[in-house]
Backbone as CSV, one residue per row, in Angstrom:
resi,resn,N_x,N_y,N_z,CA_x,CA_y,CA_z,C_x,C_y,C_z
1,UNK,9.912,135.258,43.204,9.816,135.640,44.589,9.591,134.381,45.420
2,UNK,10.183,134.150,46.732,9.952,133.264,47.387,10.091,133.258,49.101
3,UNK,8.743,133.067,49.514,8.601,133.499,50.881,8.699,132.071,51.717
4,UNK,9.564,132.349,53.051,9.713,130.888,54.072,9.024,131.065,55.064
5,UNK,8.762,130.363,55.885,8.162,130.303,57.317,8.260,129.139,58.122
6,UNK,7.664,129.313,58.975,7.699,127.730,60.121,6.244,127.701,60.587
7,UNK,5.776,126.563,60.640,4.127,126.391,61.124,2.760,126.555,60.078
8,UNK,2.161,125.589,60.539,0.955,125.730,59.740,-0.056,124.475,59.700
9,UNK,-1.128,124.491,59.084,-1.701,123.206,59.546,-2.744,123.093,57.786
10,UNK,-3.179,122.168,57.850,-3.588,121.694,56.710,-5.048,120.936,57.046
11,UNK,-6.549,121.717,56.664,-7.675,121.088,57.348,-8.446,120.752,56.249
12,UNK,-9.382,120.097,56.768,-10.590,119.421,55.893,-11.646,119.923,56.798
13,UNK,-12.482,120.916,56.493,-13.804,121.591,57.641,-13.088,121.698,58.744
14,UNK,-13.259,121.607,59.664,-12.798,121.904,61.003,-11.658,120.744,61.664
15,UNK,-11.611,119.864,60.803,-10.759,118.602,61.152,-9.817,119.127,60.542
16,UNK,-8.222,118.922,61.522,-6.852,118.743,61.338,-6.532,117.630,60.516
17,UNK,-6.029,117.708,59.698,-5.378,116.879,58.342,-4.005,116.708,58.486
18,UNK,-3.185,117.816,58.774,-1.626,117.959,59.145,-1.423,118.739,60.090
19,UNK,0.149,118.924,60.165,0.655,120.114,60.824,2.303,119.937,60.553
20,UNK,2.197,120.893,59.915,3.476,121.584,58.985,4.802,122.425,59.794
21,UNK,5.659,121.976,59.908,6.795,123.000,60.097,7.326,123.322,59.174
22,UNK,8.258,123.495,58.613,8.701,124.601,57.838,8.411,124.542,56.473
23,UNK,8.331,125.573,56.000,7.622,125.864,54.354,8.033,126.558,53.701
24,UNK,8.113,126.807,52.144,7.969,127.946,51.342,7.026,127.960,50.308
25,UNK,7.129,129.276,49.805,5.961,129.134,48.695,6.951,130.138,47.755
26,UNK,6.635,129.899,46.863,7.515,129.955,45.382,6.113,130.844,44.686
27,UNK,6.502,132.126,43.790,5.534,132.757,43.040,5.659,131.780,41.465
28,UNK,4.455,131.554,41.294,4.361,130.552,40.307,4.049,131.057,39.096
29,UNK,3.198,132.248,38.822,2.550,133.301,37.979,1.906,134.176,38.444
30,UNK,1.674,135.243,37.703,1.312,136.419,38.196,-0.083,137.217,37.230
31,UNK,-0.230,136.610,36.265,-1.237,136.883,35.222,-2.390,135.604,34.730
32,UNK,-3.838,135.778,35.116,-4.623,136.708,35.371,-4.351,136.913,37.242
33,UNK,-3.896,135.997,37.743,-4.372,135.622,39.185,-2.746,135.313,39.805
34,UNK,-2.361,135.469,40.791,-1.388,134.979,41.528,-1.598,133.687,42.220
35,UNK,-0.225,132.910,41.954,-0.232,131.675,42.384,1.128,131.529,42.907
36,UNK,1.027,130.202,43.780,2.185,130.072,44.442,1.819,128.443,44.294
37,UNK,3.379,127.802,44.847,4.141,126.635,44.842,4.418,126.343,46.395
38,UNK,3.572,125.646,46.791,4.080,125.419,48.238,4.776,123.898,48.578
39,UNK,5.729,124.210,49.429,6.674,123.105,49.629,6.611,123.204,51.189
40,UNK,6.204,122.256,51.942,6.230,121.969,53.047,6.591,120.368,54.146
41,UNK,7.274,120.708,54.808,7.760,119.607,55.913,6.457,119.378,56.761
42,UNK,5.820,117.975,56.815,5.120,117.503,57.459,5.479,117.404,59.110
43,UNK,5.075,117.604,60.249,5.786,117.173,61.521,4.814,115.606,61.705
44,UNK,2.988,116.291,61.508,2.110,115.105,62.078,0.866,115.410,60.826
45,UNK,0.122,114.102,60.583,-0.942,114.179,59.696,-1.787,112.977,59.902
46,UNK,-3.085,113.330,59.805,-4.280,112.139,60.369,-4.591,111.706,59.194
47,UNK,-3.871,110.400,58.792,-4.492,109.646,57.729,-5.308,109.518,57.472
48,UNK,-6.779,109.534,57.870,-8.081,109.756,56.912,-8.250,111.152,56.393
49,UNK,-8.121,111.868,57.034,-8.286,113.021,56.323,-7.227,113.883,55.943
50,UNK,-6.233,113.578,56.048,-5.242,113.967,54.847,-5.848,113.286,53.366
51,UNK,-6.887,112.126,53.388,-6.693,112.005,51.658,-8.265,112.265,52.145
52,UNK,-8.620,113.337,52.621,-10.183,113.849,52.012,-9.646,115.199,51.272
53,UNK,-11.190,115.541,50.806,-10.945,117.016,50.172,-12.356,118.037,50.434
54,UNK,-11.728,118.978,49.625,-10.694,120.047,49.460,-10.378,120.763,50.580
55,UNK,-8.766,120.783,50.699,-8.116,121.022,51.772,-8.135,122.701,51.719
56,UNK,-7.701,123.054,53.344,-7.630,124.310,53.527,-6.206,124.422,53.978
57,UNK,-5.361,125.387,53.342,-3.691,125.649,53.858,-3.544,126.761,54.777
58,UNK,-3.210,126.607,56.018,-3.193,127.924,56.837,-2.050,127.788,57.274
59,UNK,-1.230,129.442,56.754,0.397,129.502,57.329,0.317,130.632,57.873
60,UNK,1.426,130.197,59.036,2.071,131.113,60.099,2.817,132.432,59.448
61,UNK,2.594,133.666,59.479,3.445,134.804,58.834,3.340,135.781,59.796
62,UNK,4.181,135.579,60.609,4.376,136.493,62.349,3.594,136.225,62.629
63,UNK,2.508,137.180,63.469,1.304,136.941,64.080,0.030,136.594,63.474
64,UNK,0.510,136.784,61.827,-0.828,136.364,61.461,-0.806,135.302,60.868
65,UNK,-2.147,134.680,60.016,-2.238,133.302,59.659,-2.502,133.691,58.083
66,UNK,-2.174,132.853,57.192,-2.619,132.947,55.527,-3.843,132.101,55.152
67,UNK,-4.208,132.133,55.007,-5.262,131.030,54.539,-5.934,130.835,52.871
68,UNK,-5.860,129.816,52.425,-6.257,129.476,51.062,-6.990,128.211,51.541
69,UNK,-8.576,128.104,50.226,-9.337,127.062,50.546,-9.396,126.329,49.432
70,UNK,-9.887,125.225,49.147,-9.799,124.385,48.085,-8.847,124.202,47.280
71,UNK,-7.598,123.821,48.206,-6.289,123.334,48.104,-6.413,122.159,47.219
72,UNK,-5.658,121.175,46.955,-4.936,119.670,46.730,-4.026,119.833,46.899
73,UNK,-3.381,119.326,48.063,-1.483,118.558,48.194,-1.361,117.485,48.360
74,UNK,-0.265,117.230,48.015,0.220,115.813,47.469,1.766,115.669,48.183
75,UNK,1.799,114.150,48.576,3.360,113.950,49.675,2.899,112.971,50.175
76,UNK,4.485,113.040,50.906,4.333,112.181,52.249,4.563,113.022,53.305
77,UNK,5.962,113.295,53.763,6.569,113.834,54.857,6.889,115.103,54.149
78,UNK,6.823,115.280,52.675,7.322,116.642,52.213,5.860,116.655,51.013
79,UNK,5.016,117.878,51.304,4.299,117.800,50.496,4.144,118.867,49.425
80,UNK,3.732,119.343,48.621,3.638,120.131,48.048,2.548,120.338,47.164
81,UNK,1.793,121.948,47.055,0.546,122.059,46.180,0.737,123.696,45.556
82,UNK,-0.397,124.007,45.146,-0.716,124.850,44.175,-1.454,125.633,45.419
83,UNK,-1.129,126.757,45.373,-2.325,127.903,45.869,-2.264,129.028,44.927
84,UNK,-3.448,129.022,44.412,-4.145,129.852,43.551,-5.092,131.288,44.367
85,UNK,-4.371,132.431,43.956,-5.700,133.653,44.567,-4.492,134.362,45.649
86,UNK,-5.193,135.390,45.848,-4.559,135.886,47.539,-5.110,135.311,48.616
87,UNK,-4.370,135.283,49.549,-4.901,134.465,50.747,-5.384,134.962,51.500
88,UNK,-6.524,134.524,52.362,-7.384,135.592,53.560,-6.536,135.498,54.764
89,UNK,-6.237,136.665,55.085,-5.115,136.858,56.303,-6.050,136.972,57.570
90,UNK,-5.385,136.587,58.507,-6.339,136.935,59.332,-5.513,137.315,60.515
């Protein structure tokens, strides 16, 4: 399964780390826990805290937002990580 979107931002606590236009996430496994493969286009990212941690991934899905915490991604302009769990929608 593989879901696309546009937008999103990438934080460390309340500090902006990135901001993402377009993405997908790829189902990675499904047993014990669901995981996904995220592949994302960088637009802008604040070099110090893009290499702090553990990151928080929040994507655009219509009106609402996805959110997963204690991320690691890895890139430059195209990054890509692991999200592990369901995501808190909000």
């Amino acid at each position: 399964m593989k879901i696309a979107g546009t937008g999103g931002e990438i934080r460390v606590g309340y500090q902006r780390a990135a901001t993402l236009g377009a993405w997908s996430l790829t189902a990675s496994g499904y047993q014990p826990q669901v995981s996904y493969t995220l592949q994302a286009h960088v637009i802008d990212r604040d070099e110090y805290w893009f290499f702090e941690q553990p990151h928080a991934v929040s994507l655009r899905m219509g009106h609402r937002q996805w959110l997963w915490r204690d991320v690691t991604v890895t890139g430059d302009t195209t990054i890509t990580g692991e999200l592990t769990g369901s995501p808190f929608i909000t």
